[in-house]
Backbone as numpy.savetxt, mean C-alpha at the origin, in Angstrom:
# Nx Ny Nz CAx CAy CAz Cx Cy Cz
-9.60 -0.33 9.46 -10.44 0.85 9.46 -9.56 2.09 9.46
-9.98 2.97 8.59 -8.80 4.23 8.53 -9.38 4.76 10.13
-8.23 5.59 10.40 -8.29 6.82 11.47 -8.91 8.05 11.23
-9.64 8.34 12.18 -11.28 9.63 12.16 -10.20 10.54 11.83
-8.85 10.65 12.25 -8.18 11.84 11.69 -8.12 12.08 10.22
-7.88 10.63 9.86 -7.58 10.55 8.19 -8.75 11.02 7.47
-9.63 10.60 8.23 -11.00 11.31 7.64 -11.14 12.29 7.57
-11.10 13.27 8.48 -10.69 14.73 8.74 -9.99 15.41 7.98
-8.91 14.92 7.48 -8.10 15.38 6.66 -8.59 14.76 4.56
-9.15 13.83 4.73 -9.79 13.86 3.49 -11.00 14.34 3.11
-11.45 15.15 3.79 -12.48 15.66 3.58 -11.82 17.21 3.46
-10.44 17.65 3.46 -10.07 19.00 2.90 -9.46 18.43 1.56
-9.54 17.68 1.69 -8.25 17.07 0.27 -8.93 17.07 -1.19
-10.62 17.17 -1.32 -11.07 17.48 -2.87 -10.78 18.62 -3.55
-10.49 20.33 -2.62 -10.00 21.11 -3.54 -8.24 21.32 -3.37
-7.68 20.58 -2.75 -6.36 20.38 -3.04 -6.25 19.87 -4.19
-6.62 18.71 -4.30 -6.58 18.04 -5.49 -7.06 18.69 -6.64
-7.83 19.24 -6.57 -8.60 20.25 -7.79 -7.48 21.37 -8.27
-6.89 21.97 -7.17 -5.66 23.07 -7.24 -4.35 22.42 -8.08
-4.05 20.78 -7.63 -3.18 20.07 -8.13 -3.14 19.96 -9.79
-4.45 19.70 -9.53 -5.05 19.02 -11.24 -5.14 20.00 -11.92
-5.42 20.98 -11.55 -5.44 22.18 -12.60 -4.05 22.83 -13.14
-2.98 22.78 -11.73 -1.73 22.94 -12.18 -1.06 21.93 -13.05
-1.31 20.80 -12.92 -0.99 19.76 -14.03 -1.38 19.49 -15.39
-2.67 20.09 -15.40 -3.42 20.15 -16.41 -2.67 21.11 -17.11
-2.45 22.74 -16.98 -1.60 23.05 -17.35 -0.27 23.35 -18.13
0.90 22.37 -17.16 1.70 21.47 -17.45 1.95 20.93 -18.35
0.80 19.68 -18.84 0.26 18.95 -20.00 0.24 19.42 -20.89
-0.64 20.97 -20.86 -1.24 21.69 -22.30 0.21 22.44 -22.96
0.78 22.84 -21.53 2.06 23.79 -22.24 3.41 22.82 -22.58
3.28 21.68 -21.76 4.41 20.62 -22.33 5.13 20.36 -23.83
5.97 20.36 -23.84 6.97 20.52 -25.48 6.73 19.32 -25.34
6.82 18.69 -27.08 6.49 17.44 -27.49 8.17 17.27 -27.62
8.86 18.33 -27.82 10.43 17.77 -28.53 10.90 17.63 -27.34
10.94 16.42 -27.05 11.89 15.66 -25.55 12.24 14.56 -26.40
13.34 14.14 -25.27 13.93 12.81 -25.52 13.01 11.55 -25.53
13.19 10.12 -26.12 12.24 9.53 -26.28 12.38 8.67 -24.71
13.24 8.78 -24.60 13.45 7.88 -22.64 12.40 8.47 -21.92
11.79 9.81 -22.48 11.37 10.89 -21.42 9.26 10.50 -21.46
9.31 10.30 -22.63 7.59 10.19 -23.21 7.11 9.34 -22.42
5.77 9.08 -22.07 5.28 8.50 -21.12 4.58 7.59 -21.82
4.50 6.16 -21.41 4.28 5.10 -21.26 2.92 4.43 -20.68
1.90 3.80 -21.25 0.97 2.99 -20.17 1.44 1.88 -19.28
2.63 1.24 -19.75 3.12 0.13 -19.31 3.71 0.74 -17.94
3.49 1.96 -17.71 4.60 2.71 -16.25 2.97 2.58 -15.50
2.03 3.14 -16.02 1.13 2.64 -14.62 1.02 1.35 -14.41
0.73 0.19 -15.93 0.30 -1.01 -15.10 1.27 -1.77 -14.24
2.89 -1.05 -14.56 3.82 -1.74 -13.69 3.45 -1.04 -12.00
3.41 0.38 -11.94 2.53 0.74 -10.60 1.06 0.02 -9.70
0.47 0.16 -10.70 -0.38 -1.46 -10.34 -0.32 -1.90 -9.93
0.66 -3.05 -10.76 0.69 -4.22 -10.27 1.61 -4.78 -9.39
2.74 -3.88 -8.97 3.21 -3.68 -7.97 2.27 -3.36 -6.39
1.90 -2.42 -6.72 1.31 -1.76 -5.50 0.09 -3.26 -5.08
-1.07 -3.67 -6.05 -1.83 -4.63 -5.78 -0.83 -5.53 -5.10
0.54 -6.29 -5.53 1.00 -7.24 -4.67 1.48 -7.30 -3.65
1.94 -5.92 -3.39 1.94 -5.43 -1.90 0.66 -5.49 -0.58
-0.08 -4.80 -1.47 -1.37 -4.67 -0.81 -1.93 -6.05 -0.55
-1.96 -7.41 -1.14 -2.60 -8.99 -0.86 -1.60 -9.42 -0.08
-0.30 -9.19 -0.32 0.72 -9.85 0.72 0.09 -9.33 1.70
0.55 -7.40 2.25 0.42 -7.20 3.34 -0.87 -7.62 4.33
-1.78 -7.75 3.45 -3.19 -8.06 3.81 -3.24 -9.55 4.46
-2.88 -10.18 3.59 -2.68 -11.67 3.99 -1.71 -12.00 5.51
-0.35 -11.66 5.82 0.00 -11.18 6.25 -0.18 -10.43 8.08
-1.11 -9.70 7.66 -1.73 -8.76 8.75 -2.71 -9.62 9.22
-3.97 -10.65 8.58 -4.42 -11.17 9.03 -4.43 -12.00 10.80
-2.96 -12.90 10.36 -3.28 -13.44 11.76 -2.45 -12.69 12.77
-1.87 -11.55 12.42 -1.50 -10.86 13.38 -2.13 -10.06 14.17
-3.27 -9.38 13.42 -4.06 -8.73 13.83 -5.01 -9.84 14.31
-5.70 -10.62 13.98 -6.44 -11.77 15.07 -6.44 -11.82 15.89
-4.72 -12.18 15.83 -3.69 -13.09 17.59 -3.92 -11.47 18.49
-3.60 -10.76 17.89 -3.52 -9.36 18.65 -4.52 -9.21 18.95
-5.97 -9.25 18.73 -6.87 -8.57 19.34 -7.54 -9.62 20.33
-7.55 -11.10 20.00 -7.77 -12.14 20.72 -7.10 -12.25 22.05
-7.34 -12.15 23.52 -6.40 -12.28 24.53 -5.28 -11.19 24.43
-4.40 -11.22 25.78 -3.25 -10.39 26.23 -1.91 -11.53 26.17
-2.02 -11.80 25.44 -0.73 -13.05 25.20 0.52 -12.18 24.74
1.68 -12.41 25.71 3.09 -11.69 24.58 3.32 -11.87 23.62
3.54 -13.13 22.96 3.93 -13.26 21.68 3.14 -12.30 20.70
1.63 -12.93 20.57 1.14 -12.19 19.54 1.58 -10.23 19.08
1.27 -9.74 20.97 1.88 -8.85 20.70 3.35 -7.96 20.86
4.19 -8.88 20.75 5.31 -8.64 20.32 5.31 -8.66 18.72
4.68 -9.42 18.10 4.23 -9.71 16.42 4.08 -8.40 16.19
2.73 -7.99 16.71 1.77 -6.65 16.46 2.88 -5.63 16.37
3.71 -5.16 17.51 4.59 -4.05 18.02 5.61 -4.28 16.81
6.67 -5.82 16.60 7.19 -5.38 15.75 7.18 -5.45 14.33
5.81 -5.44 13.84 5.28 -4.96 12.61 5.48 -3.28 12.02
5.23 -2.57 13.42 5.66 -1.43 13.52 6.77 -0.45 13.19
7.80 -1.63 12.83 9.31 -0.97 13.12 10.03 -0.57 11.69
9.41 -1.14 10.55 9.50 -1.21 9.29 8.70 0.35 9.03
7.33 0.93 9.59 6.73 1.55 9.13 7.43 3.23 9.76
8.91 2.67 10.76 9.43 3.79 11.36 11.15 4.12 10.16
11.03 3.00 10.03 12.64 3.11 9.12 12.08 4.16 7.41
12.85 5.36 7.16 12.66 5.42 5.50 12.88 4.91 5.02
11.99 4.32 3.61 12.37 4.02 2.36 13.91 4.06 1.87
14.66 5.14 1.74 16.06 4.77 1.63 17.03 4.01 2.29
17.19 4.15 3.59 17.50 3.23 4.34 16.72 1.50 3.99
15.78 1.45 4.26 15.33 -0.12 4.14 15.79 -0.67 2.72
15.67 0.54 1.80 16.25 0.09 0.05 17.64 -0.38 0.26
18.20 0.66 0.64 19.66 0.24 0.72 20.27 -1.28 1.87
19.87 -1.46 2.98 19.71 -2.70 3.96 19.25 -3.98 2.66
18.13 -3.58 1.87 17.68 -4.73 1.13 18.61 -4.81 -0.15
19.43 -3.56 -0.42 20.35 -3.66 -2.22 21.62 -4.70 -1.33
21.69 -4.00 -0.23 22.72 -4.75 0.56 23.00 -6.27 0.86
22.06 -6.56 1.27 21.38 -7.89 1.23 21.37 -8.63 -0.38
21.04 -8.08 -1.13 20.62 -8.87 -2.62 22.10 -8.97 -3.06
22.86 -8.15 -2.75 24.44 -8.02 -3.21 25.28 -9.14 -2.72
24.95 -9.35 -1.60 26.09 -9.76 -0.62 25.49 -11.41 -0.78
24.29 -11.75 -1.05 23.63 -13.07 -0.75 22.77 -13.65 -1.85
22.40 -13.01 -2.53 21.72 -13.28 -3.84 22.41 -14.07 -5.31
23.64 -13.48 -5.23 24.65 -14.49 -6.36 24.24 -14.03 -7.82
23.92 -14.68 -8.46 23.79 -14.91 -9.92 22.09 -13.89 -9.74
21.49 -14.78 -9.10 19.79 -13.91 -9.18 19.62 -12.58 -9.02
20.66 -11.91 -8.21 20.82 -10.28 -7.90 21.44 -10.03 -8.96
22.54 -10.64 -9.85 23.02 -9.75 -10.41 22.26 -10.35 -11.90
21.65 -10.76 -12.04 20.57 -10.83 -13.35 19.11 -10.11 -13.00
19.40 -9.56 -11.98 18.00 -8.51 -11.99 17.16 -9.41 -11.21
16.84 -10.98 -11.17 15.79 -11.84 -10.84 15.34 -11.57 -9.88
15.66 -11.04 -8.49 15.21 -11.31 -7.04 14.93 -9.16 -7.01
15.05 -9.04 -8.03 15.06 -7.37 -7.62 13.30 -6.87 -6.86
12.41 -7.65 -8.29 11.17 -7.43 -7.82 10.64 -8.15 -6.41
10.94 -8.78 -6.41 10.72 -9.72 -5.03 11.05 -8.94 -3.86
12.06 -8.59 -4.00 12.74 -7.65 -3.02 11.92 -6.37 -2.58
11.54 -5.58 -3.78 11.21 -4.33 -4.07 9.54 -4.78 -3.31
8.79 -5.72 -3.82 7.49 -6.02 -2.98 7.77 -6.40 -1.46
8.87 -6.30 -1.05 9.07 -7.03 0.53 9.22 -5.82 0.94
9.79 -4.91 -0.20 10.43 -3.82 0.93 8.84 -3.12 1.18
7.90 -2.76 0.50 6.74 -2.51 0.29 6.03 -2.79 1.30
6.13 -4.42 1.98 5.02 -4.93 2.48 5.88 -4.33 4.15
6.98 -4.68 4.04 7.65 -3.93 5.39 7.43 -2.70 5.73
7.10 -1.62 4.71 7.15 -0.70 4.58 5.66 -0.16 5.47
4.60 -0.71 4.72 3.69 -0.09 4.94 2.34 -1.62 5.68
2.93 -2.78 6.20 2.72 -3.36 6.84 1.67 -2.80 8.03
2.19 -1.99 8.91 1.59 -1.40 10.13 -0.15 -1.22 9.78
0.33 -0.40 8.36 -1.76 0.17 8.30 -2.44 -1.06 7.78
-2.40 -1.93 7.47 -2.74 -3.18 7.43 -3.29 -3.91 8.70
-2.87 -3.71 9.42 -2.51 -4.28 10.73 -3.69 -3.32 11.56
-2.98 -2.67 11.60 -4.04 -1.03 12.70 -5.74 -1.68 12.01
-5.83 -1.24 10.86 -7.11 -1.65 10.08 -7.83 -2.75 10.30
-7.14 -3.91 10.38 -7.52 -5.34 10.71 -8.00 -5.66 12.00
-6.95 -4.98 12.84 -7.03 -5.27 14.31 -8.11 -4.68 15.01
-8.40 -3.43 14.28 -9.74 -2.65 14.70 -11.00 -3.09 14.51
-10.94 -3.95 13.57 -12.13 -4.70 12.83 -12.33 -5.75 13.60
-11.20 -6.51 14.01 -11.15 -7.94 14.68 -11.78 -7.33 16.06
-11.18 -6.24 16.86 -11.97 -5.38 18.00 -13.30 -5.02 18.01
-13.70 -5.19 17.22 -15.14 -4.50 16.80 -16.27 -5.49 16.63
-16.20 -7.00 16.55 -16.94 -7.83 16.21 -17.35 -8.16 18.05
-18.60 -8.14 18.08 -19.32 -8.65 19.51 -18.76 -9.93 19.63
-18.85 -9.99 20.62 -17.89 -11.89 20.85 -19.41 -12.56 20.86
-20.57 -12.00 21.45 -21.47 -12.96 21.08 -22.11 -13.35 19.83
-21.56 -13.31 18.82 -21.64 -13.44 17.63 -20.52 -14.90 17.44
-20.00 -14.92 18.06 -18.79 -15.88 17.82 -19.01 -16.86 18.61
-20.08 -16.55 19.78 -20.49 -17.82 20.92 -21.80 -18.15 20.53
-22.27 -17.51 19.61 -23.80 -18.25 19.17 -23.17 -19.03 18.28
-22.81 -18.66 17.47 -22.04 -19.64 15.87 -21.38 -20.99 16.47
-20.40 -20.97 17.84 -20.15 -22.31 18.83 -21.04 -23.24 19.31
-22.03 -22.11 19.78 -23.17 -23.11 20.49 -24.12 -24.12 19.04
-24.04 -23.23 18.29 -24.61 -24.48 17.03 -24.09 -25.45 16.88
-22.44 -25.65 17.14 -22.03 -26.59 16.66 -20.94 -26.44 15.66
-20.55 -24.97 15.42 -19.40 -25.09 14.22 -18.50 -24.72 15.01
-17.32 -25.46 14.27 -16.03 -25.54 14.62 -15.17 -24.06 14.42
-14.29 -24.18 15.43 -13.98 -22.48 15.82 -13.18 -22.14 13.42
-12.73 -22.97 13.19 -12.37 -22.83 11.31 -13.80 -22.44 11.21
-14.84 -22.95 11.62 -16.13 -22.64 10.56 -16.67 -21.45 10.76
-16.50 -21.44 11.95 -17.11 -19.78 13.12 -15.99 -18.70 12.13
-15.21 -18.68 12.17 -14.09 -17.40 11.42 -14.01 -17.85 10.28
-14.71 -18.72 9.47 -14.95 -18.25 8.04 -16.45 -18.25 7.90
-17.20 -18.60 8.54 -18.92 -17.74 8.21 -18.83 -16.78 8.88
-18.64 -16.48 10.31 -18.89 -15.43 10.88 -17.47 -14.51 11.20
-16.46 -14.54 11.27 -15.85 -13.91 11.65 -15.20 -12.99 10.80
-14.80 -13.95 9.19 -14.20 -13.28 8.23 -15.28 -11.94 7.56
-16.35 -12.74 6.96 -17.42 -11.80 6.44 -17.33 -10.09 7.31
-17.39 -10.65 8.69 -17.56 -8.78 9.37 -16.21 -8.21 9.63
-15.19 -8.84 9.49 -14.35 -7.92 9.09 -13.35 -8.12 7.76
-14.41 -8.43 6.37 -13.64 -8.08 5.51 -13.79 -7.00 4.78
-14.37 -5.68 5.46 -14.38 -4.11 4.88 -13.13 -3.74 5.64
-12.55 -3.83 6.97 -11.81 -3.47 7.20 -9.94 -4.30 6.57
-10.69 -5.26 6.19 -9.43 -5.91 5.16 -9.29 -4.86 4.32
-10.43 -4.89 3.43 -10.52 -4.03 2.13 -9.71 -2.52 2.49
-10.36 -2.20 3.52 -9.68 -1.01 3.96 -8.39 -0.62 4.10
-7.77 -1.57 5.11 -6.25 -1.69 4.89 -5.83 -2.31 3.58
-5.90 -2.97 2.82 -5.56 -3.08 1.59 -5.35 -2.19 0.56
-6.69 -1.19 0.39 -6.32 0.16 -0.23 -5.71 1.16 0.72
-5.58 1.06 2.09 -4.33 1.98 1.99 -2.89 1.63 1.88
-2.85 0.38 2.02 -0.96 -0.39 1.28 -1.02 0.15 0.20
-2.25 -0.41 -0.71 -1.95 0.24 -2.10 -1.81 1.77 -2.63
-2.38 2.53 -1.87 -2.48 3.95 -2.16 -1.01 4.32 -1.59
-0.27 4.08 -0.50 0.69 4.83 -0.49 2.07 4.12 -1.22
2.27 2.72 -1.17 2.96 1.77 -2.27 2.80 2.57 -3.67
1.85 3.35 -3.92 1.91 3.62 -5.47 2.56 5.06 -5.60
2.66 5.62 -4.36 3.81 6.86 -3.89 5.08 6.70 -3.41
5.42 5.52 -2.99 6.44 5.17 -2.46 7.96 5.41 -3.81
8.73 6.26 -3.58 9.75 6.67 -4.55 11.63 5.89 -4.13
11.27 6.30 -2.75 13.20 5.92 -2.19 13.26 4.26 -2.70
12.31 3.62 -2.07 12.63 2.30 -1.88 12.53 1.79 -3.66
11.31 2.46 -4.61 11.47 1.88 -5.91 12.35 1.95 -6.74
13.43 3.35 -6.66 14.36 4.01 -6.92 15.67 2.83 -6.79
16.10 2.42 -5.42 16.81 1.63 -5.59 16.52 0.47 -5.69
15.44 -0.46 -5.62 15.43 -1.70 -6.15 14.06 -2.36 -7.20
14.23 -1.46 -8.16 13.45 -1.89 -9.35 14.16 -2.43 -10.32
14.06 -3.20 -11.23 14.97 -3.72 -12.12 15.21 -3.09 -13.02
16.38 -3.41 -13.95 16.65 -2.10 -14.96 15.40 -2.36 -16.14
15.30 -1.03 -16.48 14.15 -0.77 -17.18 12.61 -1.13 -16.88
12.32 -0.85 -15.64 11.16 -1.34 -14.41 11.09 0.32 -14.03
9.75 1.10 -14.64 9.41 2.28 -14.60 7.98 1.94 -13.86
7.66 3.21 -13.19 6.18 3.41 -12.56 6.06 4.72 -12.56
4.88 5.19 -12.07 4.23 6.41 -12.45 5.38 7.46 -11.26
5.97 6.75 -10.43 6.65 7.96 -9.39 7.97 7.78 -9.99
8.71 6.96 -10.55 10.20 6.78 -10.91 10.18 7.66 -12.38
9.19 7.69 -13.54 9.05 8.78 -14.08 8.95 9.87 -14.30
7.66 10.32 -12.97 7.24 11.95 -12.67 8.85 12.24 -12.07
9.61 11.37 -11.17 11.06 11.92 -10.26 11.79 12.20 -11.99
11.96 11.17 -12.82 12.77 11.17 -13.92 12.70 12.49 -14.57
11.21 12.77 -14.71 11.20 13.93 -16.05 11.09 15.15 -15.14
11.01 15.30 -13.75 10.86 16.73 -13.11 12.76 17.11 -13.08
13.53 16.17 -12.36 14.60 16.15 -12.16 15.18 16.15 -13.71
14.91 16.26 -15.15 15.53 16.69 -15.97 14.68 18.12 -16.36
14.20 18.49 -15.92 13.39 19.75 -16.10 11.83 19.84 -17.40
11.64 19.01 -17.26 10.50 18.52 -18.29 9.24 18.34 -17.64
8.53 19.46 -16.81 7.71 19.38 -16.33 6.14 18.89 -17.25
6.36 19.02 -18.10 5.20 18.61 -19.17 4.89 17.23 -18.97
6.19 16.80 -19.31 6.55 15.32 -19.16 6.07 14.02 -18.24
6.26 14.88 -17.31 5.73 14.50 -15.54 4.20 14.73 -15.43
3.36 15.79 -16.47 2.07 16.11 -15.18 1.17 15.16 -15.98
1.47 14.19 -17.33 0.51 13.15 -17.14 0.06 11.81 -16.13
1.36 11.27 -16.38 1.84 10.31 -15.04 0.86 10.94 -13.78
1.49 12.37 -13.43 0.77 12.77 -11.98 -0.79 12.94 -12.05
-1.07 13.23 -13.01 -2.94 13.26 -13.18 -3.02 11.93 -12.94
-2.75 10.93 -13.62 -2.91 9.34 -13.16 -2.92 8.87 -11.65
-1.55 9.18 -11.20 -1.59 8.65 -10.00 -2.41 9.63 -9.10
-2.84 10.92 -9.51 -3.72 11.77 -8.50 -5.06 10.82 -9.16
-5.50 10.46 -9.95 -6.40 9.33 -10.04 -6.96 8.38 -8.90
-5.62 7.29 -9.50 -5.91 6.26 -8.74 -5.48 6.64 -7.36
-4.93 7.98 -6.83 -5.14 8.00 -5.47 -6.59 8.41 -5.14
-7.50 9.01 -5.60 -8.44 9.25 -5.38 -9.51 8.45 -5.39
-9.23 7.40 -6.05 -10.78 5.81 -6.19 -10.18 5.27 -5.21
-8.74 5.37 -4.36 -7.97 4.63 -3.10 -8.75 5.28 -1.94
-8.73 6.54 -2.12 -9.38 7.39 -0.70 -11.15 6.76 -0.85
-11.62 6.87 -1.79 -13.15 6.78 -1.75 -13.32 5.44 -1.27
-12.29 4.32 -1.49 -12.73 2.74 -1.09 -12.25 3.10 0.65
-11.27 3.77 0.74 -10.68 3.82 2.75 -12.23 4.78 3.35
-12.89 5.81 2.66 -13.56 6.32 3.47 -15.01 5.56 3.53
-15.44 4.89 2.23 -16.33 3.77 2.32 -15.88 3.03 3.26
-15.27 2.30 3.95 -15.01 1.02 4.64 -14.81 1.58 5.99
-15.01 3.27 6.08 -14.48 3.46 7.50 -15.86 3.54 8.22
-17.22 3.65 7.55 -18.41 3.58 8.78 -18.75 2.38 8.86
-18.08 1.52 8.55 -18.75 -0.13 8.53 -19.33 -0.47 9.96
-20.50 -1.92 10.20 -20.31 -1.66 11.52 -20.10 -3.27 11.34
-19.80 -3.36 12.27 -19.51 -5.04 12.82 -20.14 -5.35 13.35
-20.94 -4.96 14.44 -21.74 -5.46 15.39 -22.99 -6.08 14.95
């Protein structure tokens, strides 16, 4: 479940975005066509954003599941030691964790690091480390939110605690799945340090472009890409603020 703050704050964010889009729009109209051809923009740069960001978002989701469960179920340490250090990834930057993980692929990877193979793999771990926590927060709130007598009538029938948490338990909190899922994906599709250093060569997305063509001074270049991803950040916010009045009870 997103945070009432986040809400708060997306509910100023339609004429930001409007201010954005218009400056980009802009951008677009006054953009020189005579650029380099490295520079022209691509569809294959969002669906690689995509489909990146989506595999982040099912890992982390998947993932968060029984952590967030174990966590909201009982005061047991383990689980929440799990919970707490899920956390610790979502405190480290992107550059740092890129570099710990180029480090890693260098030193231990062999032949697969240096043929590019383990780059994407990597680049989705660093992702799911990355932004792991709101996954988690989301889930765990949901798992908090379900009446336990809902879970002791479904026993007293007779189903087995597997049958109870997939008729009853999963169903009421899978808006708050959904929820944390689009926000892995919404900020995974902003995420720049960590894609920067471990994307494979010639492995573009809508933020390694807009950085590419602003940082050669080709602002034209950049404000399609950014209308896109101001896009799909915006069908990301409408699925987090849908899923945030859900009720469970």
């Amino acid at each position: 479940m997103a945070t009432r703050s986040g809400a708060v704050a997306a509910t100023r964010a339609p004429a930001t975005r409007r201010s954005n889009s218009g400056i980009l729009s802009l951008w677009l109209v006054r953009g020189t066509s005579e650029v380099a051809a490295a520079l022209s923009f691509r569809p294959q740069y969002a669906i690689n954003s995509v489909a990146v960001a989506t595999a982040a978002a099912v890992a982390a989701t998947l993932l968060a599941l029984p952590i967030a469960y174990l966590a909201a179920h009982g005061d047991r340490r383990l689980p929440a030691l799990f919970e707490r250090a899920s956390y610790v990834g979502y405190a480290v930057p992107g550059v740092v964790l890129g570099l710990a993980l180029v480090y890693l692929g260098s030193q231990f990877g062999g032949a697969l690091y240096r043929r590019g193979l383990i780059l994407l793999p990597l680049l989705i771990f660093a992702y799911v480390v990355r932004f792991l926590p709101q996954s988690v927060g989301t889930t765990r709130a949901a798992f908090s939110g379900i009446d336990p007598s809902l879970r002791e009538a479904a026993r007293t029938l007779g189903r087995p605690p597997a049958g109870v948490f997939r008729a009853v338990t999963l169903p009421l909190v899978l808006p708050g799945l959904l929820g944390g899922a689009a926000l892995v994906f919404l900020t995974t599709m902003k995420e720049l340090p960590a894609t920067l250093l471990l994307r494979p060569a010639g492995f573009e997305t809508l933020v390694t472009h807009i950085w590419r063509a602003e940082h050669s001074g080709h602002y034209g270049q950049a404000a399609l890409p950014a209308l896109v991803l101001l896009a799909v950040s915006a069908v990301s916010m409408l699925v987090i603020l849908a899923m945030e009045g859900y009720d469970v009870e």
